[in-house]
C-alpha positions as CSV (number, residue, x, y, z in Angstrom):
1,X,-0.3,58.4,92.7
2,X,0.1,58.4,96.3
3,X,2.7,55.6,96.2
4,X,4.5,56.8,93.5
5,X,5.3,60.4,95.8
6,X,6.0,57.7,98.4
7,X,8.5,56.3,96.2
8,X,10.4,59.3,94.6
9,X,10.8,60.9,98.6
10,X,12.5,57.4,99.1
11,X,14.3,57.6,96.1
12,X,15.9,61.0,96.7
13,X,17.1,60.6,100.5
14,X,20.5,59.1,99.6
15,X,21.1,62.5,97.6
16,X,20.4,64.5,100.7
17,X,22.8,62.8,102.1
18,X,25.6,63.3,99.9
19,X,24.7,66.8,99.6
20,X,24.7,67.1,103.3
21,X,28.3,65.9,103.4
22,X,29.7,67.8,100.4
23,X,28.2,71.0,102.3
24,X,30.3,69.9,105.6
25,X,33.3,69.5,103.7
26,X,33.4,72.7,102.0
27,X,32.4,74.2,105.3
28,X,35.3,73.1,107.3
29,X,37.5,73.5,104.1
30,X,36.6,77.2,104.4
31,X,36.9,77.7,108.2
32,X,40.4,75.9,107.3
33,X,41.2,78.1,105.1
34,X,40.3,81.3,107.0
35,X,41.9,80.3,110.1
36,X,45.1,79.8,108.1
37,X,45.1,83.2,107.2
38,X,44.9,84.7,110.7
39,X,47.4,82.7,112.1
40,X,49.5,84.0,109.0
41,X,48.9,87.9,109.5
42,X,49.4,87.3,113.5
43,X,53.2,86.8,112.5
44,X,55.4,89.6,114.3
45,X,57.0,91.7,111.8
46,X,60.2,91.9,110.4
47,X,61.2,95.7,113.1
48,X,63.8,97.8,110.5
49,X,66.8,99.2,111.9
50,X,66.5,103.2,112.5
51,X,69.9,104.0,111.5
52,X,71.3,107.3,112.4
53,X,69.4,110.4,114.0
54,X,69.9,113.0,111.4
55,X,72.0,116.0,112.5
56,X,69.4,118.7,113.8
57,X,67.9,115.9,116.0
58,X,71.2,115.0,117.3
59,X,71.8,119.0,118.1
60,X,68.6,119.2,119.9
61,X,68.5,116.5,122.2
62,X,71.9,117.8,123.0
63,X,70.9,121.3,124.1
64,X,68.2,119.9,126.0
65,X,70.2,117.3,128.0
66,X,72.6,120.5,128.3
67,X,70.3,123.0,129.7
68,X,67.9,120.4,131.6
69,X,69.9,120.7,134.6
70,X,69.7,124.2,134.9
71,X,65.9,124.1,134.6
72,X,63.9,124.1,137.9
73,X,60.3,123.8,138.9
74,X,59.0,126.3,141.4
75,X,55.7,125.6,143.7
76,X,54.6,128.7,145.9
77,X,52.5,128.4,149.0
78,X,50.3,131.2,150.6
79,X,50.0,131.8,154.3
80,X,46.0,132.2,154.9
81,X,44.0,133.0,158.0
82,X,40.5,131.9,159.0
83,X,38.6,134.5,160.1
84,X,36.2,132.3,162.7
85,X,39.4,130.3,163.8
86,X,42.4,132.6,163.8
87,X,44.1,129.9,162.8
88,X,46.5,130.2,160.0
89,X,47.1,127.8,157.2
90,X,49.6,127.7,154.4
91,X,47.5,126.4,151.2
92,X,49.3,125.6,147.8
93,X,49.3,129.2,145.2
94,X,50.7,128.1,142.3
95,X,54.0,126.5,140.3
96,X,56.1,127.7,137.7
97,X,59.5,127.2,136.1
98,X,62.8,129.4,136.7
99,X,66.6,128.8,136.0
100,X,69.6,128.4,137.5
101,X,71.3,132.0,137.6
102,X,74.6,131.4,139.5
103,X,76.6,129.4,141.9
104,X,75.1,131.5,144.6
105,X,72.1,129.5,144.8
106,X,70.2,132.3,143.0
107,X,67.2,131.4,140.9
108,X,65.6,133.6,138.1
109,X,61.6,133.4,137.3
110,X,58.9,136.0,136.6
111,X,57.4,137.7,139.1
112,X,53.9,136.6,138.3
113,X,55.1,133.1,139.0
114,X,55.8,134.3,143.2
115,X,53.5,137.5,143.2
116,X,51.6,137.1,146.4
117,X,53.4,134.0,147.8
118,X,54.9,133.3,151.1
119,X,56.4,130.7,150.5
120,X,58.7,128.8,147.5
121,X,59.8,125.4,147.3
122,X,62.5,124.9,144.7
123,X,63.1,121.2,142.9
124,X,66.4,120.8,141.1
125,X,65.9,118.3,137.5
126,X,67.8,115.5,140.1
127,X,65.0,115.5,142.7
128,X,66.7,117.7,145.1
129,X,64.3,119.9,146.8
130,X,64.9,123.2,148.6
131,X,63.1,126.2,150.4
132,X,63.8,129.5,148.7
133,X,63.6,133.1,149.5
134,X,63.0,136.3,147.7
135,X,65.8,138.2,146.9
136,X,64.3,141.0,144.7
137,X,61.8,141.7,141.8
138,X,60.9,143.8,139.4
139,X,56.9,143.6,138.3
140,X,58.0,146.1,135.7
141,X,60.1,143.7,133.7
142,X,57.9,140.5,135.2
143,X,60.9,139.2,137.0
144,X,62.0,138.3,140.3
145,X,65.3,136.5,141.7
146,X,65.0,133.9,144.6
147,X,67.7,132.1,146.5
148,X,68.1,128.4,147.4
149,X,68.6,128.3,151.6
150,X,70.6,125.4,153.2
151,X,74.3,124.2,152.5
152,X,73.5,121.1,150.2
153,X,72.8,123.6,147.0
154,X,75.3,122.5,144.6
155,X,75.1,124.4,141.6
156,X,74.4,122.1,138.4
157,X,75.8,123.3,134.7
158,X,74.6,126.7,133.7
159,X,73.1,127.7,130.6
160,X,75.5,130.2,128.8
161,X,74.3,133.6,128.1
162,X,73.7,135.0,124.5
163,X,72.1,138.0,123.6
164,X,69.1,139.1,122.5
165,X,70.2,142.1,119.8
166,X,70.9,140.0,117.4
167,X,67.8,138.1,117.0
168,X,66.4,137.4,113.6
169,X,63.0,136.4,113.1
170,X,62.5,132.6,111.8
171,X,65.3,131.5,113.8
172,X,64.5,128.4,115.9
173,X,64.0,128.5,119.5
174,X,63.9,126.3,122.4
175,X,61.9,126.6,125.3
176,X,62.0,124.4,128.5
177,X,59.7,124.1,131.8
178,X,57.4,122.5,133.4
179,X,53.9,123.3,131.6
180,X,50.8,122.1,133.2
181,X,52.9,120.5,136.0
182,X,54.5,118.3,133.4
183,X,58.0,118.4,134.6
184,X,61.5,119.6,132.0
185,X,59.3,119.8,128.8
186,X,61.0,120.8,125.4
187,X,59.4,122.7,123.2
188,X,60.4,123.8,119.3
189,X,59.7,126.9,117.5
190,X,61.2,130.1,116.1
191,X,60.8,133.8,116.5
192,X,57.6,135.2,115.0
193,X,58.4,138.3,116.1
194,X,61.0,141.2,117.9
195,X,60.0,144.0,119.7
196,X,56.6,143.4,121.0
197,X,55.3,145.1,123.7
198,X,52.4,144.2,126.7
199,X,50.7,146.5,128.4
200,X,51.2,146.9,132.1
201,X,48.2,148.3,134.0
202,X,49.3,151.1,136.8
203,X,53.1,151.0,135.3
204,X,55.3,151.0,132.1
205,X,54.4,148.3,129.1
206,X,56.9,145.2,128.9
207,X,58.4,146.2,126.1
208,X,60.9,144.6,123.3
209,X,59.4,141.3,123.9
210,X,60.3,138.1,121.7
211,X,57.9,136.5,120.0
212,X,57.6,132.9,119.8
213,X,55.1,129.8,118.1
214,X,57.0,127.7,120.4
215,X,54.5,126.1,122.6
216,X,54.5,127.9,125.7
217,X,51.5,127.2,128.7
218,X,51.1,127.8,132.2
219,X,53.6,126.7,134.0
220,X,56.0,127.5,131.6
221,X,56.9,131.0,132.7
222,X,60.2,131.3,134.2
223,X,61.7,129.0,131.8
224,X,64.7,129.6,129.6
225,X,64.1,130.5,126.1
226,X,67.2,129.1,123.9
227,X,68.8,129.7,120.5
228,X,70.1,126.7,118.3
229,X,73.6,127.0,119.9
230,X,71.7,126.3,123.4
231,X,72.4,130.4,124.7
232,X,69.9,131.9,126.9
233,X,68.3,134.6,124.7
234,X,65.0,135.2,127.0
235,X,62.9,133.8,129.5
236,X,59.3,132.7,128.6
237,X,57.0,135.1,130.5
238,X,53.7,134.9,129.0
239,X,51.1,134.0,126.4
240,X,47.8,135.4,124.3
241,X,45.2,132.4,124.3
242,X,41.3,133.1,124.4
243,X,41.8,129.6,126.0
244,X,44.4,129.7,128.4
245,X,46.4,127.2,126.5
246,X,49.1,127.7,124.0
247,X,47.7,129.3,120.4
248,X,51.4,129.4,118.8
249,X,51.7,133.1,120.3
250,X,54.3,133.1,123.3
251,X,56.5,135.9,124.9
252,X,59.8,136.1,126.1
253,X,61.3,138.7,128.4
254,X,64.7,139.4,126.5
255,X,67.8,138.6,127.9
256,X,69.6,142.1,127.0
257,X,66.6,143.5,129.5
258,X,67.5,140.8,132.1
259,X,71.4,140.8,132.2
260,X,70.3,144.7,132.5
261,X,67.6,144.3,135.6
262,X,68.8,141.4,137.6
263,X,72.4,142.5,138.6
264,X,70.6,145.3,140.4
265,X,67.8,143.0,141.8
266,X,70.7,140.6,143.3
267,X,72.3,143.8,145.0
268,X,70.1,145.9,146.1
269,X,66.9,144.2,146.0
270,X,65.0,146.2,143.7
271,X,65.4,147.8,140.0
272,X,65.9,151.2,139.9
273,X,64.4,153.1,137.3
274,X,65.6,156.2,135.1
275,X,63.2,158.8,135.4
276,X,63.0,162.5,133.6
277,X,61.2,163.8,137.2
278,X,57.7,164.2,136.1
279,X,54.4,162.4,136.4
280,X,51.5,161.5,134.7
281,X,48.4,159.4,134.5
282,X,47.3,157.3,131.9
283,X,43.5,157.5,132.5
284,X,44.0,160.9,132.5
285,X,46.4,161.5,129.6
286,X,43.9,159.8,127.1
287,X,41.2,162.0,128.2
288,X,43.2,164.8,127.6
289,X,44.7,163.4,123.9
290,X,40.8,162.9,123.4
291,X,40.0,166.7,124.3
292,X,42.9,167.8,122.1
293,X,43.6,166.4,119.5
294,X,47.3,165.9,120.3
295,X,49.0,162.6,120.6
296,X,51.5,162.8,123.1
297,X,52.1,162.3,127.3
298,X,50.9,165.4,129.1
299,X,52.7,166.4,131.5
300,X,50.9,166.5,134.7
301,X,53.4,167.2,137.6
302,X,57.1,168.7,137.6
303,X,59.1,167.0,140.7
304,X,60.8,169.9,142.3
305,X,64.3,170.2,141.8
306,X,64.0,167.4,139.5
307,X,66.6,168.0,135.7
308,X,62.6,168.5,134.6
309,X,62.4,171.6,137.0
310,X,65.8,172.7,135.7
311,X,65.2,172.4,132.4
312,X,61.9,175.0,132.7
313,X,59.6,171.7,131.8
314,X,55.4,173.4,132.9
315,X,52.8,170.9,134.2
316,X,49.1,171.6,133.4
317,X,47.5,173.4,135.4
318,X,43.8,173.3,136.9
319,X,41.5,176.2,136.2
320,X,37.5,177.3,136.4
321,X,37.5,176.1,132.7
322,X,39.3,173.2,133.4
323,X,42.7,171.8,132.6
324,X,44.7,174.3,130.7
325,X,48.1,171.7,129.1
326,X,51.2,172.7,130.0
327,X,54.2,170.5,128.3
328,X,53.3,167.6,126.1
329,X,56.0,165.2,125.7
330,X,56.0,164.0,121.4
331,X,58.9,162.1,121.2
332,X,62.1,160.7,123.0
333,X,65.4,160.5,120.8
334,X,63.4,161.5,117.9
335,X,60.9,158.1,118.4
336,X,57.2,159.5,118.7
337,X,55.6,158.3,122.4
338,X,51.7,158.8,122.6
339,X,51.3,156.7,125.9
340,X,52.8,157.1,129.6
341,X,53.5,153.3,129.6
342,X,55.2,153.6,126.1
343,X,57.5,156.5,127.7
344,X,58.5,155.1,130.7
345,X,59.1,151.8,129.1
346,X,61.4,153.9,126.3
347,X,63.6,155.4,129.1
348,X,64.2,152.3,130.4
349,X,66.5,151.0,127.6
350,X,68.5,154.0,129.2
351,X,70.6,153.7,132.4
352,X,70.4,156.6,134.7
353,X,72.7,159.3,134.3
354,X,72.4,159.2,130.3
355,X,71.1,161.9,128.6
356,X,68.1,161.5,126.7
357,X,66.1,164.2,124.0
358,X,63.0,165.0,124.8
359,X,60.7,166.9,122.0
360,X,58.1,168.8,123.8
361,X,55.2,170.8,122.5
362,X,53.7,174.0,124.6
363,X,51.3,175.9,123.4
364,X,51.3,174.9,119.8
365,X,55.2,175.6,119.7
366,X,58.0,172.6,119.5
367,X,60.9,172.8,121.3
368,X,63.6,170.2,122.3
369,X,65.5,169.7,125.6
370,X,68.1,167.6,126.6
371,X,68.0,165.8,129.9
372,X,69.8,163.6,132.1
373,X,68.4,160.9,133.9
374,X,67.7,160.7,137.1
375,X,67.1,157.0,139.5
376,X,63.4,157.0,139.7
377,X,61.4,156.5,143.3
């Protein structure tokens, strides 16, 4: 028995063999195979032609090679002391974007973008970098002018000037600047909305904002806000994000209020509001709407020889049993104003010396006056 195992072990070796070699064949037949392929798909493909950009593309990298030039980015500096030291140091504020506004060398941004600064460093989209001063602002309207120093300023292509009364919301819109530091960015989008209006703590709200889902960030303020036909129609001033980044709701100061404010910041410096000649208080207003019941601006102090004192207009007065109302302001031109930033934000569509009607209730008894304005302090 023994021999017989011997002999069939003997007998099957040569099989092994073979099947050995058939497996090394079909194993290198594979690998063949397989490397075949790769060396197929690793074959550059065939690249298509593009053919031609189709017309809106074509429009807008025209208005942005257009309007790039006129597009600057603005870095601020801030003169510190040290207290120990005495020693004073100029240490980097912040950067935003601004525009081109003349050949003067003027240069129009918001005023939150130099609020607090000392110093301004202006770089042209060519590289060209100069030191700027502040001509005027207006925190009212968030905007400031500042002026390129030196005598190499050349001015490059301006934007043109559209206008913002015509607006239609869904329109597309184009805004460029320099958001997170990214320099001449282009952003698409289209008026969500007209009309909007910020609040302004301690002054009148921003009011007949644009609206925008074009993305606008920090940085970004300052920047032009463009129509299709590449017309300045606003300049980007703000945004609501919980984040701090753009959530598709931007704002845009209107260009109507602009060609309105900066003329008058150029000149003289400052924007010179139309005023009726009375004051009032926010904080205090709403706790007087509250005690009331009336919705309206209580008038809290009558400027002597002010058109209010002329026109009869009674503050409220301070008793033993507290604040007895004098005149409450209900409307201007017929549209109702509830809040002092709402009314001093509605006189300023009006230039001063216009004559506005003011609906006033004393009393429990409506009257209506007519009043000119008068240039506010």
């Amino acid at each position: 028995m023994r021999n017989s195992l011997v002999g069939n072990g003997r007998t099957f070796r040569p099989w092994i063999i073979v099947l050995v070699a058939m497996n090394a064949f079909l194993l290198t037949a594979v690998a063949t195979l397989l490397f075949s392929q790769s060396v197929a798909t690793a074959e550059n493909p065939t690249v298509t032609p593009r053919g031609d950009l189709a017309a809106d593309e074509r429009a807008t990298i025209e208005l942005f090679r257009n309007a790039r030039e006129s597009v600057v980015f603005i870095s601020t500096r801030q003169r510190v002391a040290d207290f120990w030291s005495r020693n004073v140091y100029s240490v980097p504020r912040g950067s935003g974007s601004g525009l081109v506004w003349d050949d003067a060398g003027h240069i129009l941004t918001n005023y939150h973008v130099i609020e607090g600064a000392s110093e301004a460093q202006i770089q042209l989209a060519d590289g060209r970098e100069f030191s700027a001063s502040l001509v005027g602002a207006s925190p009212e309207h968030d905007l400031a002018v500042l002026r390129i120093g030196g005598a190499g300023f050349r001015a490059p292509g301006r934007v043109p000037i559209g206008t913002s009364e015509d607006l239609l919301v869904g329109q597309n819109v184009f805004a460029i600047g320099n958001p997170f530091g990214l320099d001449w960015t282009l952003t698409k989008g289209i008026v969500s909305a007209l009309d909007r209006s910020l609040p302004n703590e301690g002054g009148p709200d921003i009011r007949n904002l644009i609206q925008t889902d074009a993305a606008i960030n920090p940085g970004n303020s300052g920047g032009p806000l463009l129509d299709s036909a590449g017309r300045l129609i606003g300049i980007n001033t703000a945004i609501y994000s919980p984040s701090g980044a753009s959530a598709g709701i931007g704002f845009a100061v209107p260009i109507d209020t602009v060609m309105r404010v900066v003329p008058q910041l150029i000149a003289d410096g400052r924007y010179t509001r139309p005023t009726l000649g009375i004051e009032s208080d926010e904080n205090i207003n709403d706790r007087l709407k509250r005690a009331s019941g009336v919705q309206g601006v209580f008038v809290l102090r009558v400027e002597p020889g002010s058109v209010a004192a002329r026109a009869g207009l009674s503050a409220a007065q301070r008793t033993r049993r507290g604040v007895v109302p004098g005149d409450i302001i209900t409307a201007l031109n017929g549209e109702p104003v509830t809040r002092v930033g709402d009314l001093l934000a509605r006189l300023d569509d009006f230039r001063v010396g216009q004559s506005v009607e003011v609906t006033l209730l004393r009393g429990g008894d409506e009257r209506k006056a007519r009043l000119e304005l008068e240039p506010g302090g």
